[in-house]
Biopython code that builds the backbone (N, CA, C, O; Angstrom):
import numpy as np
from Bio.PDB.StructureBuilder import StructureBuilder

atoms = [
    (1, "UNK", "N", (136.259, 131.752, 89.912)),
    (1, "UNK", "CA", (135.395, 130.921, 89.105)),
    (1, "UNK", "C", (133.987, 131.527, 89.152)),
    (1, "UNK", "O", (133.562, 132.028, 90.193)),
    (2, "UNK", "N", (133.250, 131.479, 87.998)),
    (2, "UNK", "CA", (131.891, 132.245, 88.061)),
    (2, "UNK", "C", (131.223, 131.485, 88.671)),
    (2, "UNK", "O", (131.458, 130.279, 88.731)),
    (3, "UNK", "N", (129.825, 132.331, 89.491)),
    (3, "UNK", "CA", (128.860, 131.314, 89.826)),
    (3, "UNK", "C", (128.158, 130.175, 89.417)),
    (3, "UNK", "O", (127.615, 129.234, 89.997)),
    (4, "UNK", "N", (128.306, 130.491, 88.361)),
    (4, "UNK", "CA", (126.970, 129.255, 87.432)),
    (4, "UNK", "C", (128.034, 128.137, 87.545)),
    (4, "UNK", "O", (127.538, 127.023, 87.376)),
    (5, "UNK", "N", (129.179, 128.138, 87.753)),
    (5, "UNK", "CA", (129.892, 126.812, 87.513)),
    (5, "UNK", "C", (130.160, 126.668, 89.253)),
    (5, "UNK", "O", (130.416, 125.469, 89.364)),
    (6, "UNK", "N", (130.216, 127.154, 90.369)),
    (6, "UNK", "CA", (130.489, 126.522, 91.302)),
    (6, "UNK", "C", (128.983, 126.178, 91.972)),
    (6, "UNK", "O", (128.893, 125.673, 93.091)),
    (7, "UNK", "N", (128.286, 126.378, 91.482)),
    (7, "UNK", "CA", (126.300, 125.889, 92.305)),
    (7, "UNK", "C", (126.545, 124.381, 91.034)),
    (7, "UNK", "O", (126.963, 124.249, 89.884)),
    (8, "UNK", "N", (125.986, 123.494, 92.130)),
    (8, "UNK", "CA", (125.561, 121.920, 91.637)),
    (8, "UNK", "C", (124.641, 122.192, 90.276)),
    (8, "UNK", "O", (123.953, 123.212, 90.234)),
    (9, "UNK", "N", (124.645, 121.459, 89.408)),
    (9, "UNK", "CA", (123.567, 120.716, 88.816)),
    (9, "UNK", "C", (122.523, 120.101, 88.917)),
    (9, "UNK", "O", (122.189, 119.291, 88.052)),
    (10, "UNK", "N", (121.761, 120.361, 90.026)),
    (10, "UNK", "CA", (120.513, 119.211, 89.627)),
    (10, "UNK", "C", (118.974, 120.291, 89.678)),
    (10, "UNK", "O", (118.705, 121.492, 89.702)),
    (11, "UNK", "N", (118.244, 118.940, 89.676)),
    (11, "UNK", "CA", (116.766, 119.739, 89.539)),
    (11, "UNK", "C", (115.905, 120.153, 90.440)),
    (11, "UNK", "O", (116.625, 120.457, 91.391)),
    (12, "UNK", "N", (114.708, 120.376, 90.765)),
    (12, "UNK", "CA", (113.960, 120.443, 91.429)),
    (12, "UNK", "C", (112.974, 119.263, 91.694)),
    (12, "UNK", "O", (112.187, 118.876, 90.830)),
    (13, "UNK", "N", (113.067, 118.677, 93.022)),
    (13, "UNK", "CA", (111.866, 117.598, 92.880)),
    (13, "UNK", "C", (110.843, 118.352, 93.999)),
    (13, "UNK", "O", (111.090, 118.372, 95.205)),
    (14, "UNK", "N", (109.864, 118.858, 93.492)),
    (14, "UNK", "CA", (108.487, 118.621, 94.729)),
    (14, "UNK", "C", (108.644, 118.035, 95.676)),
    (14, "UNK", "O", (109.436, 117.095, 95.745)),
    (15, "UNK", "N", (107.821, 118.506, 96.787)),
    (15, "UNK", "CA", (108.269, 117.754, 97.964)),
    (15, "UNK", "C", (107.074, 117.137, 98.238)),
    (15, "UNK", "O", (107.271, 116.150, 98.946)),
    (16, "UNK", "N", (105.645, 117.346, 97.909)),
    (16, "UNK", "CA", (104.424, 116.746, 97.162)),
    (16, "UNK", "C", (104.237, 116.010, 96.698)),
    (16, "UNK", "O", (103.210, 115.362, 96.905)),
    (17, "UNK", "N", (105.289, 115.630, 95.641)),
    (17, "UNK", "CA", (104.851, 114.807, 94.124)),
    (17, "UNK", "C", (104.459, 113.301, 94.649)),
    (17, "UNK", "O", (105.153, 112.927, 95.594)),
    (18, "UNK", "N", (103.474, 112.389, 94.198)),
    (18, "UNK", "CA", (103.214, 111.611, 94.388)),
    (18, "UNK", "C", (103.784, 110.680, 92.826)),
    (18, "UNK", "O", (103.385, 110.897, 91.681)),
    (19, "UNK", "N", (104.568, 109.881, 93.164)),
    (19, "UNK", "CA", (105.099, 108.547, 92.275)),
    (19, "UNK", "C", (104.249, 107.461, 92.250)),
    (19, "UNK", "O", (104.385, 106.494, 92.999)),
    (20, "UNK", "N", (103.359, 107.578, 91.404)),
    (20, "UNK", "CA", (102.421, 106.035, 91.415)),
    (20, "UNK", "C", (103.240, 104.791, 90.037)),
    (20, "UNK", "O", (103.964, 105.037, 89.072)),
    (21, "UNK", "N", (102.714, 103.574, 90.542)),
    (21, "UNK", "CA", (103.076, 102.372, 90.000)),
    (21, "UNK", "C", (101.782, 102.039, 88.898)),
    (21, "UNK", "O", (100.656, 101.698, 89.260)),
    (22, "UNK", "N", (102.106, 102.174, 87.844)),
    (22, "UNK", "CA", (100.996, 102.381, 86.654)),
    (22, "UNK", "C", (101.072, 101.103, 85.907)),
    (22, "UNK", "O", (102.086, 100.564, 85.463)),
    (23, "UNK", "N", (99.757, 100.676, 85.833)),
    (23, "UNK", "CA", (99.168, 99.169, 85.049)),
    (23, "UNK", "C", (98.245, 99.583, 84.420)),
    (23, "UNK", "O", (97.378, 100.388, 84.760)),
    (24, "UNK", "N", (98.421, 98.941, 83.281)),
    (24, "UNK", "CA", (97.793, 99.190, 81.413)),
    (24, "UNK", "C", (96.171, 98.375, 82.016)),
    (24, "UNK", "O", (96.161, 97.571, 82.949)),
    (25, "UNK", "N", (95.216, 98.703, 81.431)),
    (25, "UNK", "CA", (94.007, 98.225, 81.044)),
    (25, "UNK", "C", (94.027, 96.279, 80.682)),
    (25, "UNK", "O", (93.299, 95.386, 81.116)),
    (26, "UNK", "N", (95.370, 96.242, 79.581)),
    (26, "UNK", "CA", (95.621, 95.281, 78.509)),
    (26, "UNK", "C", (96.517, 94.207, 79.631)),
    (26, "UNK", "O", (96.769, 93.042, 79.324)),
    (27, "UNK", "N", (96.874, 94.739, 80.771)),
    (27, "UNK", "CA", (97.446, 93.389, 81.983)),
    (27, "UNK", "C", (96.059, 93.115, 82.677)),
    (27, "UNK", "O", (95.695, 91.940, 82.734)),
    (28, "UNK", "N", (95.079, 94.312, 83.325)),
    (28, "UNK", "CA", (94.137, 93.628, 83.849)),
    (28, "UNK", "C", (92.917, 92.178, 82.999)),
    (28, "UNK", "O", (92.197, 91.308, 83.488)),
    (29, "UNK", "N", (93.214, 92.552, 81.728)),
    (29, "UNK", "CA", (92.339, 91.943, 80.823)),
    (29, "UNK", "C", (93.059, 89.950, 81.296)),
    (29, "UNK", "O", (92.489, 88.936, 81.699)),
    (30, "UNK", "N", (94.402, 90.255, 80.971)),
    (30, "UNK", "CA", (94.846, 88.825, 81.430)),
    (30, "UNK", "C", (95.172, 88.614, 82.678)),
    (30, "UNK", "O", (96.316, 88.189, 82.843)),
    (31, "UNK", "N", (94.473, 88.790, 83.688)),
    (31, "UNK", "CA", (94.517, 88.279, 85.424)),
    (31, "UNK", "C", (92.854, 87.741, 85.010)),
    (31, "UNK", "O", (91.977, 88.208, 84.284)),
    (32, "UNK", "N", (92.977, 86.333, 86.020)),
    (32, "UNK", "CA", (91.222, 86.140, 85.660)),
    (32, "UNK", "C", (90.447, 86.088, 87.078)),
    (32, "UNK", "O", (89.674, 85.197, 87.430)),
    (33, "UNK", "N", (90.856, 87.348, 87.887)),
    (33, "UNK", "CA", (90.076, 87.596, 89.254)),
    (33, "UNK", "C", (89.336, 88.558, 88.959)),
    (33, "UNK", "O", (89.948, 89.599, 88.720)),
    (34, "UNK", "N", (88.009, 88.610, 88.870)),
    (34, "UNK", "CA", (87.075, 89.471, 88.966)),
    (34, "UNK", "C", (87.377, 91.067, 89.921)),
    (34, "UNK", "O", (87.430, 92.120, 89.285)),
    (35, "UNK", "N", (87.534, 91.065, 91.279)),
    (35, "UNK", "CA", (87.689, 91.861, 91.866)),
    (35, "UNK", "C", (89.266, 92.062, 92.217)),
    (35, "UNK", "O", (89.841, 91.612, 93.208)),
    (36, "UNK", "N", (89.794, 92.792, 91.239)),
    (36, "UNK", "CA", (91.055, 93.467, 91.524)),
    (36, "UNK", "C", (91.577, 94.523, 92.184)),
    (36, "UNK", "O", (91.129, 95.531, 91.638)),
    (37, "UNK", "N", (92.573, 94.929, 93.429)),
    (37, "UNK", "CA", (92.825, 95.427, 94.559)),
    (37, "UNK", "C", (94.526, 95.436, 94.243)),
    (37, "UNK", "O", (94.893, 94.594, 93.424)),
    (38, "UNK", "N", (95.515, 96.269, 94.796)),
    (38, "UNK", "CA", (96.884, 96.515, 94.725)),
    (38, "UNK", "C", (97.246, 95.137, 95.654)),
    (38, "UNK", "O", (98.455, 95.059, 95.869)),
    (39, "UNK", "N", (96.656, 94.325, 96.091)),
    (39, "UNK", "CA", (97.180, 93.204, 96.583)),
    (39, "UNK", "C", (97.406, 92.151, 95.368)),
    (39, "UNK", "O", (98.363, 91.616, 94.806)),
    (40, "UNK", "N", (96.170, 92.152, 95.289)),
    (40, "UNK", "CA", (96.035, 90.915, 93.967)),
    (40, "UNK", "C", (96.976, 91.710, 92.957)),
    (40, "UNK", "O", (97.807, 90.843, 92.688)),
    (41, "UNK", "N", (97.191, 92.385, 92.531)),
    (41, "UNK", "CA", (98.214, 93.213, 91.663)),
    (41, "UNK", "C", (99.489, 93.030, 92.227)),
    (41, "UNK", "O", (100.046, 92.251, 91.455)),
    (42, "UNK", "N", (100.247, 93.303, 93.118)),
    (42, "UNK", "CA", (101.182, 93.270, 93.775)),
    (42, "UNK", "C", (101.726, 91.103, 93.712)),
    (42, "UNK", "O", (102.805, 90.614, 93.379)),
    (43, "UNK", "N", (100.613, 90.491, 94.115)),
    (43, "UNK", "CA", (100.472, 88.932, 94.439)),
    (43, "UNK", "C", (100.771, 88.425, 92.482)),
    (43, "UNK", "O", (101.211, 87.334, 92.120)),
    (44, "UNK", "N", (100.501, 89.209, 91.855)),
    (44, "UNK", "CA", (100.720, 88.749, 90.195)),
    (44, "UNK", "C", (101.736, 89.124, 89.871)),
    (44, "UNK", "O", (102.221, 88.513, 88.918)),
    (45, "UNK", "N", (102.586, 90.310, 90.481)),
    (45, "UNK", "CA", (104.121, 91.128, 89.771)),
    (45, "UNK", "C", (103.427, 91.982, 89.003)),
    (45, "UNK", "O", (103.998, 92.187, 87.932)),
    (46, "UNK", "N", (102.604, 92.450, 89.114)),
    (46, "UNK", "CA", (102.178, 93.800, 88.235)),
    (46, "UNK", "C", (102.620, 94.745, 88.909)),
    (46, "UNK", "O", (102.190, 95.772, 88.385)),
    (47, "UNK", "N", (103.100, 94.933, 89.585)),
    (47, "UNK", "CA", (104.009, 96.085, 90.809)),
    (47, "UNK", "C", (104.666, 95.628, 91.450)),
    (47, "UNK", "O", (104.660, 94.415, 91.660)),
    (48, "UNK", "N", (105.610, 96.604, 92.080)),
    (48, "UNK", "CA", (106.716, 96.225, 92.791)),
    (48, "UNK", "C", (106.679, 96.385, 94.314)),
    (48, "UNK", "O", (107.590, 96.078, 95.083)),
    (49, "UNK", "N", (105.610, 96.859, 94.603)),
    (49, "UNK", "CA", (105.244, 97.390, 96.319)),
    (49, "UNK", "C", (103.783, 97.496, 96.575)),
    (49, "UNK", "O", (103.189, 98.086, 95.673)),
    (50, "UNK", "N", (103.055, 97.091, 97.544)),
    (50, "UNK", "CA", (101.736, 97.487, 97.686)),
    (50, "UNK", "C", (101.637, 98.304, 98.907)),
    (50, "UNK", "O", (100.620, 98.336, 99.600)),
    (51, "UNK", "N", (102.770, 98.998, 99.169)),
    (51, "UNK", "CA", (102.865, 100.462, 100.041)),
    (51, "UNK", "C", (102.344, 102.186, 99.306)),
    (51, "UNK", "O", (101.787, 103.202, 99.724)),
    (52, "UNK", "N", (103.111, 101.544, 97.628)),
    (52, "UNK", "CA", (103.211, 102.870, 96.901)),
    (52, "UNK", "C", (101.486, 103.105, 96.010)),
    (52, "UNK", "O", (101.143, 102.105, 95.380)),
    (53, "UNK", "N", (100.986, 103.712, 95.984)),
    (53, "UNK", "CA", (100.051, 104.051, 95.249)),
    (53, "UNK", "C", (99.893, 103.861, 93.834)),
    (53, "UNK", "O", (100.714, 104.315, 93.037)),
    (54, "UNK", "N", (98.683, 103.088, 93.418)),
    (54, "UNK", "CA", (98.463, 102.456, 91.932)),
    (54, "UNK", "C", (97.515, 103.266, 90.889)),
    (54, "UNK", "O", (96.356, 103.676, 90.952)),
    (55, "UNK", "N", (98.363, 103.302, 90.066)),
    (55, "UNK", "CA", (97.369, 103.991, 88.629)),
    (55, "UNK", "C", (97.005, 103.145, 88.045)),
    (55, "UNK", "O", (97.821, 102.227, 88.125)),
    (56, "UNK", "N", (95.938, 102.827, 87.277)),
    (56, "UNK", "CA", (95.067, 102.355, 85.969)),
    (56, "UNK", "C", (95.497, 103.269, 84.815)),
    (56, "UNK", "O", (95.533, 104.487, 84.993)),
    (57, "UNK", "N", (95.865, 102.652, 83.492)),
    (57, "UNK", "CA", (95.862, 104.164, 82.770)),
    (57, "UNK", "C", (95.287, 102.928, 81.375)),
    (57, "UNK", "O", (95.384, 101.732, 81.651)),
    (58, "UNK", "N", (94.849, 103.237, 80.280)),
    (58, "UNK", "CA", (94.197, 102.955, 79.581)),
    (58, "UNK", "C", (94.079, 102.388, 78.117)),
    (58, "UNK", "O", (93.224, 102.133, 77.269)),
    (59, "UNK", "N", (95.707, 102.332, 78.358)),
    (59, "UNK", "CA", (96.162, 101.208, 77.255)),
    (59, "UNK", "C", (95.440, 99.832, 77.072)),
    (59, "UNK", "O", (95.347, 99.151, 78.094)),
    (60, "UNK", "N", (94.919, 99.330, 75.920)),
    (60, "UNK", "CA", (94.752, 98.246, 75.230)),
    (60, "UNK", "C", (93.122, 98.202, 75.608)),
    (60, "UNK", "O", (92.547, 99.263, 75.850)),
    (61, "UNK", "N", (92.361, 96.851, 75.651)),
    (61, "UNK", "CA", (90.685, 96.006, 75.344)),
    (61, "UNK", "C", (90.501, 95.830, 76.608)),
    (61, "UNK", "O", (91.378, 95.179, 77.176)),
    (62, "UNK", "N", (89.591, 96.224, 77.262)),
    (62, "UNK", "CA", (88.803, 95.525, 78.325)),
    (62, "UNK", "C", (87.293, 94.656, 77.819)),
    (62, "UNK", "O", (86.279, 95.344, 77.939)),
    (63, "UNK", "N", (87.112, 93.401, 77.342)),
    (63, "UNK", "CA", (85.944, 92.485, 76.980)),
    (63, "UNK", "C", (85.282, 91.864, 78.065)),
    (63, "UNK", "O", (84.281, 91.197, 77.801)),
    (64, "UNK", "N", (85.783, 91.998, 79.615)),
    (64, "UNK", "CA", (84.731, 91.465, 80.337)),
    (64, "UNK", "C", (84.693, 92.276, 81.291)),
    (64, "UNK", "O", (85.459, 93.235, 81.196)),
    (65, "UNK", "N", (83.775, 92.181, 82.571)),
    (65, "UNK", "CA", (83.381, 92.614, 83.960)),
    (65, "UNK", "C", (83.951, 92.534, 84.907)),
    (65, "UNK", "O", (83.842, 91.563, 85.655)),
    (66, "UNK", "N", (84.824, 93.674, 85.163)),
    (66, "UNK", "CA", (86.153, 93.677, 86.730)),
    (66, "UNK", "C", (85.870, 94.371, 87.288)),
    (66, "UNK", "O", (85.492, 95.345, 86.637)),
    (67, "UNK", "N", (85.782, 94.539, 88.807)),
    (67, "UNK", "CA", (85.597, 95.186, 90.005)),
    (67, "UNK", "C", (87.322, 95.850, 89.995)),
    (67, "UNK", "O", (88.184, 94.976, 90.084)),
    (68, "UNK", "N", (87.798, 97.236, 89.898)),
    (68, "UNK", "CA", (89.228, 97.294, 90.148)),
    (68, "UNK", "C", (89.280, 98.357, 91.299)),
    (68, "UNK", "O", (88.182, 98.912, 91.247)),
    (69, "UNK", "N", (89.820, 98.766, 92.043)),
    (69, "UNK", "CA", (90.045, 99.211, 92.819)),
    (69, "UNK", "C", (92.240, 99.845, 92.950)),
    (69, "UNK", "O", (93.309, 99.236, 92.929)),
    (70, "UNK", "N", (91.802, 101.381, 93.079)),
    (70, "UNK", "CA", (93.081, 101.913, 92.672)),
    (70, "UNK", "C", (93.025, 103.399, 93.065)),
    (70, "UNK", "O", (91.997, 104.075, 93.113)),
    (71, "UNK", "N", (94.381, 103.851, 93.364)),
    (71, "UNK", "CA", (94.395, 104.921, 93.590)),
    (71, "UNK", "C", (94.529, 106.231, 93.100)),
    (71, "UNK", "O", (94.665, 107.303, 93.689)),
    (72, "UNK", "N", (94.441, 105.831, 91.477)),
    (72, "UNK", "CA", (94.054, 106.932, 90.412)),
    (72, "UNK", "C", (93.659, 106.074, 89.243)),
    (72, "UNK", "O", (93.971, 104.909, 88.995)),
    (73, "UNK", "N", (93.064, 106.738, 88.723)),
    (73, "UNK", "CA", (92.556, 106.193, 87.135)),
    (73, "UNK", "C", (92.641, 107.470, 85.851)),
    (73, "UNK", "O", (92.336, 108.655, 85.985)),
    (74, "UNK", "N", (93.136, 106.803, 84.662)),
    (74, "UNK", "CA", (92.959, 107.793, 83.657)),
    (74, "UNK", "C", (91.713, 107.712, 83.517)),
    (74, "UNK", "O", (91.061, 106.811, 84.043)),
    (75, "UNK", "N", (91.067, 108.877, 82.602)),
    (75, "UNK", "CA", (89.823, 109.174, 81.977)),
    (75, "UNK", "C", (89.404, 108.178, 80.940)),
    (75, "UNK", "O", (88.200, 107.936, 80.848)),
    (76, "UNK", "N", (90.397, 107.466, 80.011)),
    (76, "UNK", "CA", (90.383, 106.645, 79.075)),
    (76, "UNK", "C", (90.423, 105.240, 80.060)),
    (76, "UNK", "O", (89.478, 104.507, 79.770)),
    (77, "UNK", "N", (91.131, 104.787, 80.955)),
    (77, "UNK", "CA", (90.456, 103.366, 82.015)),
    (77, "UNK", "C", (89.566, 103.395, 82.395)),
    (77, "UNK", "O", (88.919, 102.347, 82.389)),
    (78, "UNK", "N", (89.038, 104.484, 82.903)),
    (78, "UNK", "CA", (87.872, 104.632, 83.698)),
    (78, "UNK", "C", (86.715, 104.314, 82.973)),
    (78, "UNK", "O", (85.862, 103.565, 83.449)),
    (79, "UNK", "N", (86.554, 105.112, 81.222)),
    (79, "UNK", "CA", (85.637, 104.463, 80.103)),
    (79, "UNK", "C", (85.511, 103.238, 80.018)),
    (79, "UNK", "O", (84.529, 102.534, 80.253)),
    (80, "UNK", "N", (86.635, 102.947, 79.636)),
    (80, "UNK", "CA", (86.803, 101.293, 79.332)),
    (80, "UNK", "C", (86.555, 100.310, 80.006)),
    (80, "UNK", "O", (86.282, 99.229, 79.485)),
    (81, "UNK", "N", (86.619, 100.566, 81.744)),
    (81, "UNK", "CA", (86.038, 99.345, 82.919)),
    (81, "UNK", "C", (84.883, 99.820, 82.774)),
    (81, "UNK", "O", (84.170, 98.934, 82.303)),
    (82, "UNK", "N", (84.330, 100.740, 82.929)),
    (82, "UNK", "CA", (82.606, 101.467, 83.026)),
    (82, "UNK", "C", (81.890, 100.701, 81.569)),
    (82, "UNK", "O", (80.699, 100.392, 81.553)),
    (83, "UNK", "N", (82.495, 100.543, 80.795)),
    (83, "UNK", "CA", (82.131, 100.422, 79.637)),
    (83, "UNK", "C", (81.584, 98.566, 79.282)),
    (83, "UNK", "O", (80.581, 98.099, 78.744)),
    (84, "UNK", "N", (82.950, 97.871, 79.963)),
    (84, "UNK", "CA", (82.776, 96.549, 79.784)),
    (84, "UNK", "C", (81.666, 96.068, 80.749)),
    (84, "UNK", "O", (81.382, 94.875, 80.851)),
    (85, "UNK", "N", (80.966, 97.180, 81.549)),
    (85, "UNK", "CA", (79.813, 96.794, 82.931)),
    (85, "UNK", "C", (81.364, 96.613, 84.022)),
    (85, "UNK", "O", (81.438, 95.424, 84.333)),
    (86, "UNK", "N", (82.072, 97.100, 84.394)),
    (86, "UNK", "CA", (82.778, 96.989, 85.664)),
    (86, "UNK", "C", (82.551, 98.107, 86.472)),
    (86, "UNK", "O", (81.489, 98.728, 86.532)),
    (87, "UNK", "N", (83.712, 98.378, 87.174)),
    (87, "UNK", "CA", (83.398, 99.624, 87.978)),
    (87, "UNK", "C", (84.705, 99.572, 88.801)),
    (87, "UNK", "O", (85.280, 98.605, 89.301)),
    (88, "UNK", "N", (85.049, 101.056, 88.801)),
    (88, "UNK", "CA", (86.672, 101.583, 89.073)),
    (88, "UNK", "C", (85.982, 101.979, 90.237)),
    (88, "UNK", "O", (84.786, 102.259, 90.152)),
    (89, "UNK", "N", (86.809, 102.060, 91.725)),
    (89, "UNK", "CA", (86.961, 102.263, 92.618)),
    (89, "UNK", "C", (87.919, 102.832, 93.296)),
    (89, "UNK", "O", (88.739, 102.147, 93.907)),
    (90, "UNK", "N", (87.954, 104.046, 93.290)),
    (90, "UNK", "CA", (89.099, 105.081, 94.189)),
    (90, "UNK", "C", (89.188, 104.947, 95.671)),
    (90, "UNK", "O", (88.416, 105.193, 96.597)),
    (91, "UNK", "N", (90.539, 104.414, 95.563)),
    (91, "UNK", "CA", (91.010, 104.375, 97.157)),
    (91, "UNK", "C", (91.945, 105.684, 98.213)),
    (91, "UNK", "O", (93.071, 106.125, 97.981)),
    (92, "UNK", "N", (91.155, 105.995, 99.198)),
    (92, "UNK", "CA", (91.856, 107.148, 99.521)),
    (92, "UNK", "C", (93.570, 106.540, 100.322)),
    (92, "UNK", "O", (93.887, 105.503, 100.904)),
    (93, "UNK", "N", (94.355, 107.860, 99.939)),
    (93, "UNK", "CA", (95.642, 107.018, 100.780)),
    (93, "UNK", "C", (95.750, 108.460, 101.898)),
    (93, "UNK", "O", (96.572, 108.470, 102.815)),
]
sb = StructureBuilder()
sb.init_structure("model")
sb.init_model(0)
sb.init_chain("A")
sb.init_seg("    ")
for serial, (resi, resn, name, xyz) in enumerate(atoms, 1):
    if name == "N":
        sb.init_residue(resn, " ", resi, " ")
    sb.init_atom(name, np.array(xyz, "f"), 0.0, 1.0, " ", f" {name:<3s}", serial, name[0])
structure = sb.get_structure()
């Protein structure tokens, strides 16, 4: 039997890669706690673990003033809290 058919199928995963738990702009808009943290996120069901590391990414309206706190942010969330007067906060893990 040739080689290519007796070696497995699968892929390569990094042994690096970091898997973050990613929340839209457009869920923080409807939580009405000012200072948002992967607890208070985690305490709403906006994630499934507050072990694993949280993204912001930049889908939908931010219209008021949130303190968020997270362990990555897109370039487009980061506008949009900066923008409404909030302020994104990077947490080291």
């Amino acid at each position: 039997m040739p080689l290519h058919r007796r070696i497995p199928k699968r892929g390569f995963t990094p042994l690096r890669r970091k898997e973050y738990q990613v929340v839209n702009v457009s869920a923080l808009e409807r939580l009405t706690e000012t200072e948002i943290t992967p607890e208070v996120l985690h305490d709403r069901g906006l994630i499934g673990s507050e072990g694993k590391p949280v993204k912001i990414l930049g889908d939908g309206k931010l219209r008021r003033s949130i303190q968020v706190s997270a362990h990555a942010f897109s370039g487009s969330a980061t506008e949009k809290i900066e923008g409404a007067g909030g302020s994104a906060t990077l947490i080291d893990s």
